[in-house]
N, C-alpha and C positions, 0 to 999 in steps of 0.2 A: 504494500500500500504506500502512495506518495503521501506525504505529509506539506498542506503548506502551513505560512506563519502570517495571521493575519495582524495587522496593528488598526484598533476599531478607535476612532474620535470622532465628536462631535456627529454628522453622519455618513463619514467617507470611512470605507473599510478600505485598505490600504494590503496587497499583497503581496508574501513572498519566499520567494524559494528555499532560504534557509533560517536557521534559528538566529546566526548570529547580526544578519542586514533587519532580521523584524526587532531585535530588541537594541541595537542602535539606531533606529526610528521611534524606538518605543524613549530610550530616554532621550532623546530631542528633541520629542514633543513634551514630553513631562517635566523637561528642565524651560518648556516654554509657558508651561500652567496648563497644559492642551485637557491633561484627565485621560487618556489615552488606554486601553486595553491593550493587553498580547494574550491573541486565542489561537490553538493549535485547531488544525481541521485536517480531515483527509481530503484529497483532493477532487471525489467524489463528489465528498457532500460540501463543498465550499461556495454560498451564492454564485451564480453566473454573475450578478452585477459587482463582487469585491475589485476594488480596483488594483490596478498596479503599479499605479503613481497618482499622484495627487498633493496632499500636504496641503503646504501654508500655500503653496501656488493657486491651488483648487478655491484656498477662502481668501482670498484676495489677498494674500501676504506675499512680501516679497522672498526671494528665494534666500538660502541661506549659504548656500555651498561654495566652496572655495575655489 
């Protein structure tokens, strides 16, 4: 079974291939005040609509990245 790693805020679910890119999304947003979830799914049962980018881009914030 695939596993993906969702990172859920506000209401963009955020997806991704491994454990350790969902939980360095996960404290970027938590060190932004975001309240941010990391929820494990198999990739079966993972909405069709989680996204795979999004962020502060998505809520009108500017980018963060180097």
């Amino acid at each position: 079974m695939i596993t993906d790693w969702i990172v859920r805020w506000r209401t963009l679910d955020e997806r991704f291939a491994s454990a350790s890119e969902a939980l360095d999304r996960w404290e970027r947003l938590d060190a932004l005040g975001r309240e941010p979830e990391l929820l494990e799914a198999s990739a079966e049962g993972a909405a069709p609509a989680a996204r795979e980018v999004g962020g502060e881009e998505a809520a009108g914030e500017p980018s963060r990245q180097p």
